[in-house]
Structure formats: C-alpha cells, structure tokens
C-alpha positions in Angstrom: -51.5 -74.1 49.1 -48.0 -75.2 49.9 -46.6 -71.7 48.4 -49.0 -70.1 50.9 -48.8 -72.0 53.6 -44.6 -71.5 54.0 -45.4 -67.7 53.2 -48.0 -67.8 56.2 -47.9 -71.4 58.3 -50.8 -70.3 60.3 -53.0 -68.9 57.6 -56.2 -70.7 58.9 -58.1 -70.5 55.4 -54.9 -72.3 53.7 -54.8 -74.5 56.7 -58.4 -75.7 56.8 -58.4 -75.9 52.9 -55.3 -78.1 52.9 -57.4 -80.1 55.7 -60.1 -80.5 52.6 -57.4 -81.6 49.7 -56.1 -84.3 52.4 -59.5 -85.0 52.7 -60.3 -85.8 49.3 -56.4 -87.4 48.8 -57.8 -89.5 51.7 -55.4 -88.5 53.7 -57.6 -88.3 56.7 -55.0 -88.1 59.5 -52.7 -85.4 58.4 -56.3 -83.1 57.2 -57.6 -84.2 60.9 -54.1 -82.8 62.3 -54.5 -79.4 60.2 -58.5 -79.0 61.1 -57.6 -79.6 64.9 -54.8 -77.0 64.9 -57.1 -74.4 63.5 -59.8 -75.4 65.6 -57.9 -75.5 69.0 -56.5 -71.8 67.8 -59.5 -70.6 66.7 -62.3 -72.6 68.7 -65.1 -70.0 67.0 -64.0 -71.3 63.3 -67.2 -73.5 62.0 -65.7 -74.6 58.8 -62.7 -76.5 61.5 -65.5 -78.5 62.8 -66.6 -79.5 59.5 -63.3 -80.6 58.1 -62.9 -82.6 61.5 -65.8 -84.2 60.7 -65.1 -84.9 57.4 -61.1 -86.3 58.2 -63.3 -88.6 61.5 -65.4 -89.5 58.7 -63.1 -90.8 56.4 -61.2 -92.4 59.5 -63.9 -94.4 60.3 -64.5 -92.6 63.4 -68.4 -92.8 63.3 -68.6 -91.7 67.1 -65.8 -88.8 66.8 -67.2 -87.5 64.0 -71.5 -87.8 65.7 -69.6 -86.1 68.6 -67.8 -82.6 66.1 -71.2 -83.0 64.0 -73.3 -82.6 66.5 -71.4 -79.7 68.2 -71.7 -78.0 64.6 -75.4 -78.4 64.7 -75.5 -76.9 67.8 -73.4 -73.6 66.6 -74.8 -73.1 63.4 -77.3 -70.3 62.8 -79.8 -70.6 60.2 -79.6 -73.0 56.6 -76.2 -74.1 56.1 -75.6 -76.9 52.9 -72.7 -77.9 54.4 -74.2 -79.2 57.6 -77.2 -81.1 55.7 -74.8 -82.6 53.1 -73.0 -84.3 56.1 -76.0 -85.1 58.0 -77.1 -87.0 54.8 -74.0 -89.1 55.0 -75.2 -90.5 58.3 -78.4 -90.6 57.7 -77.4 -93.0 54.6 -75.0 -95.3 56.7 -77.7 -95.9 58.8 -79.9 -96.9 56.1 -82.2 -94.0 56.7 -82.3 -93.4 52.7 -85.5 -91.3 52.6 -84.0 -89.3 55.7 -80.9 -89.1 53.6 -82.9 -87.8 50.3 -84.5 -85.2 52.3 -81.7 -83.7 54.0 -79.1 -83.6 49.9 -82.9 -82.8 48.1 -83.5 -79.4 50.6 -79.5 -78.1 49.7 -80.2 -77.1 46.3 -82.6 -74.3 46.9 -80.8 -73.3 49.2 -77.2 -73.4 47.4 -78.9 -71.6 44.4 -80.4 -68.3 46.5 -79.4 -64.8 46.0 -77.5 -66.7 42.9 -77.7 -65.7 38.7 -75.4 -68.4 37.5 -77.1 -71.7 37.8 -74.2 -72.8 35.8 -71.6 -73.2 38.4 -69.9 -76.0 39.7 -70.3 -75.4 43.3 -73.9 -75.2 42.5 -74.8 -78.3 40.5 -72.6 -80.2 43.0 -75.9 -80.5 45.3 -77.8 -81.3 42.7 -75.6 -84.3 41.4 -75.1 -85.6 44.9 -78.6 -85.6 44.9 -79.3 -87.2 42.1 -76.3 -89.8 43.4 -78.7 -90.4 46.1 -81.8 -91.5 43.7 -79.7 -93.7 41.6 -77.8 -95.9 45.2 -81.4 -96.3 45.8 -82.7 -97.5 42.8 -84.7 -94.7 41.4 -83.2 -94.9 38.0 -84.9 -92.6 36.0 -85.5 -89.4 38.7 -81.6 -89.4 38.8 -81.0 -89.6 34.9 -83.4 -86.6 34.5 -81.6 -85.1 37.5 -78.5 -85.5 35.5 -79.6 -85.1 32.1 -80.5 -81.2 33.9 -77.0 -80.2 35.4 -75.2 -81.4 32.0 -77.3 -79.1 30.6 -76.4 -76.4 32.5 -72.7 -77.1 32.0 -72.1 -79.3 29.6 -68.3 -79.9 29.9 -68.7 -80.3 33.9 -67.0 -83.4 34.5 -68.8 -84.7 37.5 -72.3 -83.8 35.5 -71.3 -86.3 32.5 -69.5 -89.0 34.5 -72.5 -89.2 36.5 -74.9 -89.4 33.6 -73.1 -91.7 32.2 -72.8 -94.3 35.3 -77.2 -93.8 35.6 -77.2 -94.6 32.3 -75.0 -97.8 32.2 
C-alpha cells in the first residue's frame, strides 16, 4: 500500500484500504484522517463512510460514528454485510444481544449468494463473527458447532481454529 500510495497519493481504493490496516493496527486517528480525505473528495464513496465509522468506532466516538452510520443506512441500496456487521456492533454495546445475533446471523446468506466457493475466507468471516456472538452470550455449544463447520471448510484458516479452540476451552 505504501508502494502504491507514493506511485498514486490520491488513489482512493489504496487510501481507504490503508484507512482499514490503521484500523485494524488501531491506529484509529491516522485511518479516520485517510477515510475523511476520501470522503470529502469523493462525498458519493460508501465504503469512506464505513471506514469513518469504523476509525469513530475504535476512537470511542459512539455519537460520531451513530451520526456516519446512520448517514450510510440512509445511502445504501439493497443488502449490504458490511452495514449489518456494524449495526451489530451497536446493537451489542447496547446490550441488545438478540438484536445483535440477528443483524451478524442474516450476513451469511447473504455473503454466500451468487458464490461456489464456500471455502473462502471473506466468507466464513460472517460465519465466525457469528458464531463469536453465540459464544459472548453463553451459547456454548451453537457456536462450537458453528465453528466445528467453517474449520471444516478450511481447515488451515486461522481465525476458524483459533476460534474453535477459545469455545472449546
């Protein structure tokens, strides 16, 4: 990303995906920085909003990121995994678990349409943050077989195993 970016500083696909590695480095003020550049540049650019949230999110920022989440809702056409992922999130920190469940349990359908490989990754990552979801509210042995599944669909996927592993223990 830094190769591309100094090729193209205002690539807004490098940009907003460097927004998502801050993200996950929890570096949420530089990723905000980044989303907000693309976003003021390119005000039509959904997946901006969404990596604001996320950086307002990871600041803290409850209000900010209700305020860029809801504005997503509003310009988001049809079923978008993205948008009900980070609904969830709320939803959870509010302690509106079974609202929570819902929202993660209705991505995987969705994330596997018009799809062959139920192997991948960015696939089973709904259906282990789903299954996350059982197990922080105490139903044990829906998220085992919930993980016990997406192992078996890739058995070497990381996230799959270390998840099993933690329902498990």
């Amino acid at each position: 990303l830094k190769k591309a970016l100094a090729i193209n500083p205002k690539d807004p696909a490098a940009r907003l995906t460097m927004s998502g590695v801050l993200s996950f480095r929890h570096q949420f003020a530089e990723a905000l920085k980044l989303a907000e550049e693309v976003h003021a540049e390119q005000p039509d650019e959904l997946d901006a909003l969404g990596a604001i949230h996320d950086a307002q999110m990871g600041l803290g920022d409850e209000v900010a990121a209700r305020k860029s989440l809801d504005e997503l809702t509003k310009r988001i056409k049809g079923p978008v995994t993205g948008l009900w992922v980070r609904q969830a999130h709320l939803a959870e920190l509010h302690g509106q678990d079974d609202e929570a469940l819902k929202l993660v349990k209705q991505c995987i359908p969705v994330s596997l349409e018009g799809r062959g490989d139920y192997r991948s990754p960015s696939i089973l990552w709904y259906q282990l943050r789903f299954a996350h979801q059982l197990l922080e509210m105490g139903q044990v042995e829906p998220a085992v077989a919930e993980f016990e599944d997406a192992v078996a669909r890739l058995p070497k996927y990381f996230l799959a195993v270390s998840g099993l592993a933690e329902a498990r223990a």
